[in-house]
C-alpha positions as CSV (number, residue, x, y, z in Angstrom):
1,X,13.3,-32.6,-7.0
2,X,11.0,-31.2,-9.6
3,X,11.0,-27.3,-10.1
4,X,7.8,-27.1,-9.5
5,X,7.8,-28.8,-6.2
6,X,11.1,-26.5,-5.2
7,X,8.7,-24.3,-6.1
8,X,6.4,-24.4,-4.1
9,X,8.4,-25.6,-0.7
10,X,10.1,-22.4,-1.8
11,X,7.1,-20.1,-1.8
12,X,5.3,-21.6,1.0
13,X,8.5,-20.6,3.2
14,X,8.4,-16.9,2.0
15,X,4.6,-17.1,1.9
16,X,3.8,-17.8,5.3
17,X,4.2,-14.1,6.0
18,X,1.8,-13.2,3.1
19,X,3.9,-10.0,2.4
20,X,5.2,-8.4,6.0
21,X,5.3,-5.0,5.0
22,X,1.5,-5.2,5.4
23,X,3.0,-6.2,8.9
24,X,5.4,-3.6,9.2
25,X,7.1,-1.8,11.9
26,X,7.8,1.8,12.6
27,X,11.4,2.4,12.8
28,X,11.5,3.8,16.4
29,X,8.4,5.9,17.9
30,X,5.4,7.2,16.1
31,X,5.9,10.0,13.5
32,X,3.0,12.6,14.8
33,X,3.8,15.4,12.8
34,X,1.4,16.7,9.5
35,X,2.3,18.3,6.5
36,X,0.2,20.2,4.2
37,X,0.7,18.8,1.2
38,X,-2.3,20.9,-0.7
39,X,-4.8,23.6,0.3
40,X,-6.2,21.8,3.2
41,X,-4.8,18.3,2.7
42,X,-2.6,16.5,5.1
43,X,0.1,13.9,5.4
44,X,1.5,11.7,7.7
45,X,4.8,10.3,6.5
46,X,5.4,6.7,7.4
47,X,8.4,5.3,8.5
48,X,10.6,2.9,6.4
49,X,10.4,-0.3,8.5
50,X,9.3,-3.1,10.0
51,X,6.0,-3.2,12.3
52,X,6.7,-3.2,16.1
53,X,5.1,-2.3,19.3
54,X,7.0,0.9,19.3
55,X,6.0,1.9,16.0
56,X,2.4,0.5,16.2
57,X,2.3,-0.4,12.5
58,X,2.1,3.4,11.4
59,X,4.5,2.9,8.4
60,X,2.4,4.1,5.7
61,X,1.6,7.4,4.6
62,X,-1.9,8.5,5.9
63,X,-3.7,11.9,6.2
64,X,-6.9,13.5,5.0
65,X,-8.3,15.9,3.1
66,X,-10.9,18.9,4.7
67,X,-14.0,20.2,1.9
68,X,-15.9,22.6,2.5
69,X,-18.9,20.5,4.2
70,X,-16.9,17.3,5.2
71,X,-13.7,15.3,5.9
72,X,-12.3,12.3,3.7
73,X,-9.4,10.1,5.3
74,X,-7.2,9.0,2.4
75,X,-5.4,6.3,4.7
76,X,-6.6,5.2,8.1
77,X,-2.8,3.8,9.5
78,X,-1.6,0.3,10.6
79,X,-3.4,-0.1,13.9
80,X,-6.5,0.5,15.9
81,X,-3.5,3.0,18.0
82,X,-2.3,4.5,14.7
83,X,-5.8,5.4,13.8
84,X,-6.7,7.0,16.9
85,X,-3.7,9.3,16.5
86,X,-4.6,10.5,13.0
87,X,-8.5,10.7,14.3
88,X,-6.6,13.0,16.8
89,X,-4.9,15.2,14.3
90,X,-8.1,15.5,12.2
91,X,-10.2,17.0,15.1
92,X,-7.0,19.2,15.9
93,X,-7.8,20.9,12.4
94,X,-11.4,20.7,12.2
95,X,-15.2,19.8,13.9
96,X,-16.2,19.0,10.2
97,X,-17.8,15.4,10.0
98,X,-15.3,12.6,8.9
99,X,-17.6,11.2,6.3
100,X,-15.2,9.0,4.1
101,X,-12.5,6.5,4.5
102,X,-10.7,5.1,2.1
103,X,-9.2,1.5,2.1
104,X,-6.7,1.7,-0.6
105,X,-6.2,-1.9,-0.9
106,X,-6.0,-4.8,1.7
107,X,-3.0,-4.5,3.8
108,X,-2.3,-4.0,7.4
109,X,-0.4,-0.8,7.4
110,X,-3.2,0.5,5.0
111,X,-6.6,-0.8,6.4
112,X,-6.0,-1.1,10.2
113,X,-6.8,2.2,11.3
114,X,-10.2,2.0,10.4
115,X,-11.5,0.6,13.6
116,X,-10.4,4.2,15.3
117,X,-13.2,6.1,12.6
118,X,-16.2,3.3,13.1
119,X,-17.8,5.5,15.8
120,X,-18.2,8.6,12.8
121,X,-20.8,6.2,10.7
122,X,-18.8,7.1,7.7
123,X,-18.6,5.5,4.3
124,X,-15.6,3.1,3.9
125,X,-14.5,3.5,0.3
126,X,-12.6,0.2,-1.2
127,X,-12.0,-1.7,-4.6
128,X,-14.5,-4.3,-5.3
129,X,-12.0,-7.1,-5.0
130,X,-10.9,-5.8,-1.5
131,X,-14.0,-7.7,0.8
132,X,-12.7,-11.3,-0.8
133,X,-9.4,-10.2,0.6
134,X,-9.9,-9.0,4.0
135,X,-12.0,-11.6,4.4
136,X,-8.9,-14.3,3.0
137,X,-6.3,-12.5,5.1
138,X,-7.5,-10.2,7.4
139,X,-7.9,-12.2,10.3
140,X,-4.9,-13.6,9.9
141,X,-3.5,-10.2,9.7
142,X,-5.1,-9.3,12.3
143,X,-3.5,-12.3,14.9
144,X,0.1,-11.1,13.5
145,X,-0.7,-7.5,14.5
146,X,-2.2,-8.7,18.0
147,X,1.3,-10.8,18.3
148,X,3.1,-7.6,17.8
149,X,1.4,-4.8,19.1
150,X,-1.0,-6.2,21.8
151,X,-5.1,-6.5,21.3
152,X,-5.8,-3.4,22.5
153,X,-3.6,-1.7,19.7
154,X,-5.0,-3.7,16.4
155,X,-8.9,-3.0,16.1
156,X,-11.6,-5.1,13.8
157,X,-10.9,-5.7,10.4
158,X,-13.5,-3.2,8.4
159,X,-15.0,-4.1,5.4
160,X,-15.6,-1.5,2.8
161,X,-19.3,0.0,2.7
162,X,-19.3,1.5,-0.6
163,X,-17.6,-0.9,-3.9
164,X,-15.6,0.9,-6.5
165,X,-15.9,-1.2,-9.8
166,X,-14.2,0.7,-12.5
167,X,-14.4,4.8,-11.3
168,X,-16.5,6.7,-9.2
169,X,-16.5,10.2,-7.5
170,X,-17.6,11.8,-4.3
171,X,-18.0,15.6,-3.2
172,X,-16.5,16.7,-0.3
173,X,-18.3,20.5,-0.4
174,X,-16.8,22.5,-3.1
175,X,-14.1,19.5,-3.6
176,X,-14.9,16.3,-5.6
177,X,-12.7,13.7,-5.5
178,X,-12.2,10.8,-8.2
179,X,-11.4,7.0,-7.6
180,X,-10.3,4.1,-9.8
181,X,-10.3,0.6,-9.0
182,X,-7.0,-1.0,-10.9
183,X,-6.7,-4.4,-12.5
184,X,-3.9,-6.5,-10.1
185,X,-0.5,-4.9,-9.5
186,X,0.5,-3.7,-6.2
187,X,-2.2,-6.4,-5.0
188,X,-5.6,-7.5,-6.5
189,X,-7.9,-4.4,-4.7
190,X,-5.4,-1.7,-5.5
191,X,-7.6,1.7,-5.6
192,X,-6.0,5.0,-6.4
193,X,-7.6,9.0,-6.0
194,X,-7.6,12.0,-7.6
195,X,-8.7,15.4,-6.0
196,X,-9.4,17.3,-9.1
197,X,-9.3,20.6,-7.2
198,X,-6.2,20.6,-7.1
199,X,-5.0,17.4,-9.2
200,X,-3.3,16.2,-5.9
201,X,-2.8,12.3,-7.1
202,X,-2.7,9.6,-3.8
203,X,-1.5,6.1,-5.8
204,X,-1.5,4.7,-2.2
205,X,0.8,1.8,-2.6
206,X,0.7,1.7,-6.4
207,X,4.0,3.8,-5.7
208,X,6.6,3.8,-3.3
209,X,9.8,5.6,-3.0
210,X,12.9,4.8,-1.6
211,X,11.1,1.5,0.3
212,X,11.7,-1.3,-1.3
213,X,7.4,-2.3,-3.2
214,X,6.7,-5.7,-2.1
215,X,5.2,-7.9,-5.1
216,X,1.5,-9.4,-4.3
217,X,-0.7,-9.0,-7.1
218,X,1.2,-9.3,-10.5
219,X,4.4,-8.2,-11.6
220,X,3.4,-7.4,-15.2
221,X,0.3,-5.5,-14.2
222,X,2.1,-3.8,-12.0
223,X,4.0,-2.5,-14.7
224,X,1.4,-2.0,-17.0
225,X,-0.7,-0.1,-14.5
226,X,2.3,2.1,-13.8
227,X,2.9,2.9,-17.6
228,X,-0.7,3.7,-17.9
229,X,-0.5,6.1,-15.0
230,X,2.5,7.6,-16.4
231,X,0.7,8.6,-19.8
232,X,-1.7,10.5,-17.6
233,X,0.9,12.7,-16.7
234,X,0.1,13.3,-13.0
235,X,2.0,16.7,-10.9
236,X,1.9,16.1,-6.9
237,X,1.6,13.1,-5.6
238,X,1.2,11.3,-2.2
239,X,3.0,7.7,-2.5
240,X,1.5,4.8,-0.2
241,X,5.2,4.8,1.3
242,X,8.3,7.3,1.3
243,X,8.0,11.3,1.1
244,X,4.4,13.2,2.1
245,X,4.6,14.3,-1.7
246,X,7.2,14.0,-4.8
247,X,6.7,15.0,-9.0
248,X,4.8,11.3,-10.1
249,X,7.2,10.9,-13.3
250,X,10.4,11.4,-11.9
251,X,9.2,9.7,-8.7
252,X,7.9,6.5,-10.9
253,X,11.1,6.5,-12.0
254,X,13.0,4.4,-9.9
255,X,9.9,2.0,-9.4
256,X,9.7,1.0,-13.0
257,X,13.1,0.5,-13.5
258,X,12.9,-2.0,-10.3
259,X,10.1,-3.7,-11.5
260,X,11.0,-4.5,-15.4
261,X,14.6,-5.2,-14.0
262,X,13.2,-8.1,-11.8
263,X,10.5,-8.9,-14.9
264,X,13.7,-9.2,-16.9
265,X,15.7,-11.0,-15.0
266,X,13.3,-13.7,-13.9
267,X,12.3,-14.3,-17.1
268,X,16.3,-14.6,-18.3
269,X,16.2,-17.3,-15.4
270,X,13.4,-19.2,-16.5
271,X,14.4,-19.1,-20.3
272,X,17.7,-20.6,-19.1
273,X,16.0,-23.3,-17.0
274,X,17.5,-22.0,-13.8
275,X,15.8,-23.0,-10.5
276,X,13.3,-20.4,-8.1
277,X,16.4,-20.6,-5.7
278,X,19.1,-19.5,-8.6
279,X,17.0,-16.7,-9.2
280,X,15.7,-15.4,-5.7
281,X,20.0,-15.0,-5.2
282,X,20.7,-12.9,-8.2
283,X,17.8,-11.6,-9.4
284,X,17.6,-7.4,-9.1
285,X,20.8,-7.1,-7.2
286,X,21.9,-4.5,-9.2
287,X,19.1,-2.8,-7.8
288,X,20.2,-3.3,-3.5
289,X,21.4,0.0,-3.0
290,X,18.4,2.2,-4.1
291,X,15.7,0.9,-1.9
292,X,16.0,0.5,2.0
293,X,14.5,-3.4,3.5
294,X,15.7,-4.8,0.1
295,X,17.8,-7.8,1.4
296,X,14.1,-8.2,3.3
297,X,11.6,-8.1,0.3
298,X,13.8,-8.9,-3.2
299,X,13.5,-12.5,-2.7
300,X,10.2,-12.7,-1.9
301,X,9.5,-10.6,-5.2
302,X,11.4,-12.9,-7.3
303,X,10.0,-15.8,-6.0
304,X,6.3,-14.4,-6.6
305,X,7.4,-12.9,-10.2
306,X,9.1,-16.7,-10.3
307,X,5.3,-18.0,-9.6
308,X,3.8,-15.6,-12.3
309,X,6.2,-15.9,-15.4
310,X,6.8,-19.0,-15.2
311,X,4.1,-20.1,-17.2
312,X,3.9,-17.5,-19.3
């Protein structure tokens, strides 16, 4: 059998699931409790794991952020469910309008909970590449979720209303916040926020800690984009998964190292003319015990870095 056809009978296996931590699965019961992160911003942490009907796909970090005239949801959760709770926790703090929602990039856990904030008329903030997606994958998202969770729990896949190409900023009252739509890394319609009042960074999935970043955009702009975001020096930050905040160098850390370990090694593969399957065994395991679902997500990554640098 040709390498390319292993290939691709390879990656249609570990495709089919189209990267299932956009499918994920709270660990057991729905975290409902907020931290304030910044002066009137608030974070719900996800848990690390899979999606389930007991943790109705709330495995992402979401929360918002409260100006002075209005309210911006940074994430909207995994599920119609998940995004009625936050909605909950928002109207807990404040009566101020909820007039922005961001959709960070286009999956589940991140873009779900949207459904829950249709009936506020806000503005649904994405990356210009993100409608293409949802409208690629959503649906078929949206059948896995239903599968899991139960119709009543998933909600409509919601397209973004205003398109970020390249940057663009908003004012909350007396609080403007900055986006940036990034080239592929995390995924294709990766969008990252700044509030410049307080220079509280949100990467959204762009950075993970301590979960293991599943590969569906491109390995080397991953890499890139985190280098560049490095050299920008960022304080606080709000990763897409793991604590409500960490420090953005030391937390980019580990990440880098994971990525330009399984760069390296998949390259050392294909240099020697190993096969996708040689690789997706070996490939990173030095890096097993620093990230929890690894033995779940490394061999999907190498086989999608596999896909990338092989014709490089």
């Amino acid at each position: 059998m040709s390498r390319a056809k292993a290939f691709d009978m390879t990656r249609r296996a570990f495709g089919a699931g189209l990267c299932l931590c956009c499918l994920p699965a709270l660990a057991r019961g729905q975290p409902a409790t907020l931290e304030e992160v910044g002066a009137s911003v608030f974070v719900r942490r996800g848990v690390d794991a899979e999606a389930d009907a007991a943790n109705l796909d709330g495995i992402a970090n979401i929360g918002f952020i409260i100006g002075e005239q209005a309210v911006l949801v940074t994430e909207s959760g995994g599920s119609l469910a998940d995004g009625r709770l936050l909605r909950k926790m928002i109207r807990d703090k404040t009566d101020k309008p909820i007039k922005y929602v961001v959709l960070s990039h286009g999956h589940p856990d991140h873009f779900f909970g949207a459904g829950a904030f249709v009936e506020d008329a806000p503005v649904f903030i994405g990356h210009h590449n993100l409608p293409q997606a949802l409208e690629m994958r959503g649906e078929f998202y949206r059948k896995r979720l239903i599968g899991l969770l139960g119709e009543s729990n998933v909600g409509p896949v919601v397209l973004p209303t205003r398109i970020v190409t390249g940057e663009d900023e908003i004012d909350l009252g007396g609080r403007r916040i900055a986006f940036k739509a990034h080239a592929p890394a995390h995924t294709t319609s990766d969008l990252s926020m700044l509030d410049r009042s307080g220079g509280l960074f949100f990467p959204a999935d762009l950075l993970f800690v301590g979960r293991i970043p599943p590969l569906d955009g491109s390995l080397t702009g991953w890499i890139a984009q985190l280098e560049a975001m490095r050299q920008e020096n960022y304080g606080r930050t709000v990763p897409g998964h793991g604590p409500a905040s960490v420090d953005f160098g030391p937390a980019s850390d580990a990440l880098l190292r994971y990525l330009t370990t399984l760069r390296d090694g998949v390259r050392a593969e294909i240099d020697a003319g190993g096969s996708i399957e040689q690789a997706m065994n070996h490939v990173a395991q030095s890096e097993r015990s620093n990230w929890k679902l690894f033995d779940d997500y490394n061999k999907r990554n190498v086989a999608e870095a596999f896909s990338e640098l092989e014709w490089q």
